[in-house]
C-alpha positions as CSV (number, residue, x, y, z in Angstrom):
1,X,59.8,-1.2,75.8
2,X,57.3,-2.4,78.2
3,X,60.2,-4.4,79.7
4,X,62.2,-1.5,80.7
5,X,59.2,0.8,82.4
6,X,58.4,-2.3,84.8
7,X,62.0,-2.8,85.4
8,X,62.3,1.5,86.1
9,X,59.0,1.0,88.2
10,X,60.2,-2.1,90.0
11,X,64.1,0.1,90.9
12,X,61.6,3.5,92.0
13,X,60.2,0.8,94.2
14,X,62.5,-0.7,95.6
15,X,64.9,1.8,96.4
16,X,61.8,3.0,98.3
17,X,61.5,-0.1,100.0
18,X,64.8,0.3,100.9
19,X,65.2,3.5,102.6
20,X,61.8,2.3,104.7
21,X,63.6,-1.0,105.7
22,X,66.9,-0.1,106.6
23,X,67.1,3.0,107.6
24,X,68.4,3.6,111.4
25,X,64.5,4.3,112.9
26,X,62.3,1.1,111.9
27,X,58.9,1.9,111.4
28,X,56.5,-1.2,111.2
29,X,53.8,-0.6,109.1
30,X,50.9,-2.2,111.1
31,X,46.9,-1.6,110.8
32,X,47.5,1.2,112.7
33,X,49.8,2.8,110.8
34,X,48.6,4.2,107.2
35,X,47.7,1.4,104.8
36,X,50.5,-1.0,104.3
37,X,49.4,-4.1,105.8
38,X,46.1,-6.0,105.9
39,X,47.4,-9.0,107.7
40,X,45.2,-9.6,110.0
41,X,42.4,-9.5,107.5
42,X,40.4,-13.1,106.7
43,X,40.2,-12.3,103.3
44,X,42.6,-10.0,101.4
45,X,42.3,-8.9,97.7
46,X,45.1,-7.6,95.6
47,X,46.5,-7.6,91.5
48,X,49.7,-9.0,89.7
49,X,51.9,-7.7,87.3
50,X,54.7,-9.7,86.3
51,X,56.7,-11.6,82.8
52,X,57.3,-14.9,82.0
53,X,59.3,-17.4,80.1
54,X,57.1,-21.0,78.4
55,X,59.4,-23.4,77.4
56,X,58.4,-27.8,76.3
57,X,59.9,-30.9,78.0
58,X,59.8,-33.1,75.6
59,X,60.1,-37.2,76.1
60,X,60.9,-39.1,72.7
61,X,60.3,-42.8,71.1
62,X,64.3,-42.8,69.5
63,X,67.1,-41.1,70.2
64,X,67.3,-38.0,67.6
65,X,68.3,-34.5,68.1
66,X,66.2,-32.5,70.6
67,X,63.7,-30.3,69.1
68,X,65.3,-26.4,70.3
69,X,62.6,-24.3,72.2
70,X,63.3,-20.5,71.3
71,X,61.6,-18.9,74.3
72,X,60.5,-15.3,74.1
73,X,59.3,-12.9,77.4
74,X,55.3,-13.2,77.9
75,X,53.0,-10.7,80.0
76,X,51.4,-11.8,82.7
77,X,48.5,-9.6,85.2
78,X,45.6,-11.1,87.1
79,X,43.9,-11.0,90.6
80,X,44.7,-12.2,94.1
81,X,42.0,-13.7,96.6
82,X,44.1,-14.3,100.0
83,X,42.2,-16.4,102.7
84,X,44.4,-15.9,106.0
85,X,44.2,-19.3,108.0
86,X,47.3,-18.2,110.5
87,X,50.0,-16.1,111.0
88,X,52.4,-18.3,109.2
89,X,49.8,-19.7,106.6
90,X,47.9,-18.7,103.8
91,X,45.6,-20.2,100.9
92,X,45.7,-18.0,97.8
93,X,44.0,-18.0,94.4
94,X,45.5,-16.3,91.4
95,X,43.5,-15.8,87.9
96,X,45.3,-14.5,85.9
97,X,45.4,-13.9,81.4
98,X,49.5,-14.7,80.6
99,X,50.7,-14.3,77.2
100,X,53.5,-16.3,75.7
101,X,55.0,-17.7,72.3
102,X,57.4,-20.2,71.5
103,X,59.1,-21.6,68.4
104,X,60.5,-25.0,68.0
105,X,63.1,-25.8,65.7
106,X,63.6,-29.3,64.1
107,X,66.7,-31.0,63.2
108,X,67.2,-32.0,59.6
109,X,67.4,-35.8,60.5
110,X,63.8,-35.6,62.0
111,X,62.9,-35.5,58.3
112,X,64.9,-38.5,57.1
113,X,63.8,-40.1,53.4
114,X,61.8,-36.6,53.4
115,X,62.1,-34.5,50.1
116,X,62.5,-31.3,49.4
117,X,62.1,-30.6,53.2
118,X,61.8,-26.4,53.2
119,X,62.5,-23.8,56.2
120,X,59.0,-23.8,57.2
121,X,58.6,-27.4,57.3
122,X,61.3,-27.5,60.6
123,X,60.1,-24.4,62.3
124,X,57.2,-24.6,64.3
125,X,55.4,-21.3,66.0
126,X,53.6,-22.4,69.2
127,X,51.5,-19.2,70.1
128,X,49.4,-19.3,73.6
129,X,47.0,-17.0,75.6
130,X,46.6,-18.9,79.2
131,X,43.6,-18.5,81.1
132,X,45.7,-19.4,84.7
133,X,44.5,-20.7,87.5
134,X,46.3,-21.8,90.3
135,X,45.4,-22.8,93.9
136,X,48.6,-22.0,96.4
137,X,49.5,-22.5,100.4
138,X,52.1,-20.0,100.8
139,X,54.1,-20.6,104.1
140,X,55.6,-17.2,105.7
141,X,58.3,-16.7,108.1
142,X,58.1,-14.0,111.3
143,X,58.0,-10.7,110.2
144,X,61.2,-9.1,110.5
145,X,60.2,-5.5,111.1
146,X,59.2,-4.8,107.2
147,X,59.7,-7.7,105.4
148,X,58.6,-11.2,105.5
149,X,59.8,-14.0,103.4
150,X,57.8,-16.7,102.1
151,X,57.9,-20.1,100.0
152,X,54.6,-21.3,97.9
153,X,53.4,-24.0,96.3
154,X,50.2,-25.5,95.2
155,X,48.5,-27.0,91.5
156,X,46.6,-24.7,89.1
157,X,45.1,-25.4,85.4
158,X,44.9,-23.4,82.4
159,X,42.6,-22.7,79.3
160,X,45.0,-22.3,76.3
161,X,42.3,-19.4,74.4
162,X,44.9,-20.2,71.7
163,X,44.9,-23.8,71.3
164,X,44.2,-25.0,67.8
165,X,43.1,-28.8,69.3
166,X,39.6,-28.9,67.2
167,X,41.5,-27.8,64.2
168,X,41.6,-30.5,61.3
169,X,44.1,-30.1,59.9
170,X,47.8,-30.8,61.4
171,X,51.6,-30.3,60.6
172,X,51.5,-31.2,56.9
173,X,49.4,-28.0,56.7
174,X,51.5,-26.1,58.9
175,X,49.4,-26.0,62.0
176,X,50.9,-27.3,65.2
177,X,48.0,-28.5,67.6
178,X,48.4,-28.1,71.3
179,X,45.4,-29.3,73.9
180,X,43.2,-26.7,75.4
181,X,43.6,-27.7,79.4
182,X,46.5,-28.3,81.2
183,X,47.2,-29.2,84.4
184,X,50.5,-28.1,86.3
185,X,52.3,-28.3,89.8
186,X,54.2,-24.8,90.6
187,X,57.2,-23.8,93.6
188,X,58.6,-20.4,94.0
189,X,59.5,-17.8,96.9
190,X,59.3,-14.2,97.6
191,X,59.3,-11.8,100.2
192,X,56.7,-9.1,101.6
193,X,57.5,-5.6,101.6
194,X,55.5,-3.8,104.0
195,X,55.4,-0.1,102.5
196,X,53.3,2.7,104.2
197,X,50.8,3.0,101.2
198,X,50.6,-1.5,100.5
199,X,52.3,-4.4,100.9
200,X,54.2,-4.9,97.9
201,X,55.8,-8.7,97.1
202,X,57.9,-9.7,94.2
203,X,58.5,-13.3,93.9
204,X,60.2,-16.0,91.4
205,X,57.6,-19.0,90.7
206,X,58.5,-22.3,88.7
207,X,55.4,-23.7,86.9
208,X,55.9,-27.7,85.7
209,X,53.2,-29.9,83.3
210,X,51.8,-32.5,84.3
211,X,49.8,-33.7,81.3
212,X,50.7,-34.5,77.5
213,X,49.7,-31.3,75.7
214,X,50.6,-32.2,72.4
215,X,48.2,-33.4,69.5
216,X,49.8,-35.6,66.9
217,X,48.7,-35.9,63.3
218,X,47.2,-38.2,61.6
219,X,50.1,-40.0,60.2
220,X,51.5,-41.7,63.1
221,X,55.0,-42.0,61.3
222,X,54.8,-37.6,61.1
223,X,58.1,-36.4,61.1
224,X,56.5,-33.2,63.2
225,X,54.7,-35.6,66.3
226,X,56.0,-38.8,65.5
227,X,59.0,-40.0,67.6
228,X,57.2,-37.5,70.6
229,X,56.3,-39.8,73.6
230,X,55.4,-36.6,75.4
231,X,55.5,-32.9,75.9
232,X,54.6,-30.6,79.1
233,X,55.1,-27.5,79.7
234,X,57.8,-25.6,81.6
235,X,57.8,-22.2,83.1
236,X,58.9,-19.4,85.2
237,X,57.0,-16.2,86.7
238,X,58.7,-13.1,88.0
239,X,55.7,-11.5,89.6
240,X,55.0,-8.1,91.2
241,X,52.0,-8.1,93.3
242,X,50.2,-5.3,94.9
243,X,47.6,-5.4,98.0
């Protein structure tokens, strides 16, 4: 339900973004003009509102079926800190709390001279509440009249508040253990919309793992972390942000 009043918001605003763009007079919404652009600020403050989709690379030790990542829509708001260095580039920080879960399914030959192997045993729930981080250089295009498109790209961490790492027991007690920091690399576009009000800027953003965020058991032959050489993290953002 939550899905479907962003995406009513997101059409209200955009067909209002519309009508300002194109229409036959263009208006360009400087510092002059009501409040929509702060561009020529130093610093420049603003909020996110956007979803998301986690999914696992996985590398493996032999050749079995992949394990299947079910991914399911997360939440994601935070802050923006923009430092203005020209007209072209910008440095921004974006903390943020996302929200995501995953399940990963096992084939049955992951659990080969295993009896009685149940349901639960090849189902995994990987539940995570990210603390983000991330440190960008977006680089802008000219303005054209009310809109301005952009790419981005920069590193960021992460403090998984749901990581189970410290947790003794492991996957023969059903508890899959994931590390409590990652790191990450992240690419995306978007474009500004300069609206009389704010500037408002949706954008697509591809986040990548860099380290191993998986902690095996204690059997190093475990069915569940065994044959994994290593898993990162995947991910995309659709954000709406506001300033």
């Amino acid at each position: 339900m939550k899905y479907f009043f962003a995406l009513i918001s997101f059409l209200l605003i955009v067909e209002t973004s519309s009508a300002q763009l194109f229409k036959k007079e263009k208006i360009n919404y400087d510092a002059n003009q009501g409040r929509g652009s702060t561009d020529n600020n130093r610093l420049r403050w603003g909020y996110f509102l956007g979803i998301n989709s986690y999914d696992f690379n996985f590398d493996y030790e032999a050749d079995l079926q992949d394990i299947y990542v079910k991914k399911s829509p997360g939440f994601s708001v935070g802050l923006i800190g923009n430092l203005r260095i020209n007209n072209f580039i910008d440095i921004r920080l974006e903390p943020g709390l996302l929200i995501t879960t995953r399940e990963l399914y096992y084939n049955q030959e992951w659990f080969q001279g295993i009896p009685d192997v149940k349901e639960s045993d090849i189902i995994r729930e990987v539940k995570s509440t990210y603390i983000h981080i991330p440190l960008l250089v977006k680089f802008s295009t000219k303005r054209i009249n009310n809109f301005k498109p952009f790419i981005v790209g920069g590193f960021s961490t992460a403090l998984n508040l749901s990581s189970n790492q410290d947790n003794p027991e492991d996957n023969n007690n059903g508890q899959f253990r994931t590390t409590k920091n990652s790191l990450f690399y992240e690419l995306g576009f978007g474009i500004d919309f300069y609206l009389y009000n704010f500037k408002f800027t949706p954008s697509i953003r591809g986040l990548f793992g860099i380290n191993d965020e998986l902690i095996r058991d204690e059997d190093p032959n475990s069915p569940w972390t065994g044959n994994i050489a290593g898993m990162q993290t995947r991910g995309v953002f659709i954000n709406f942000t506001f300033q």
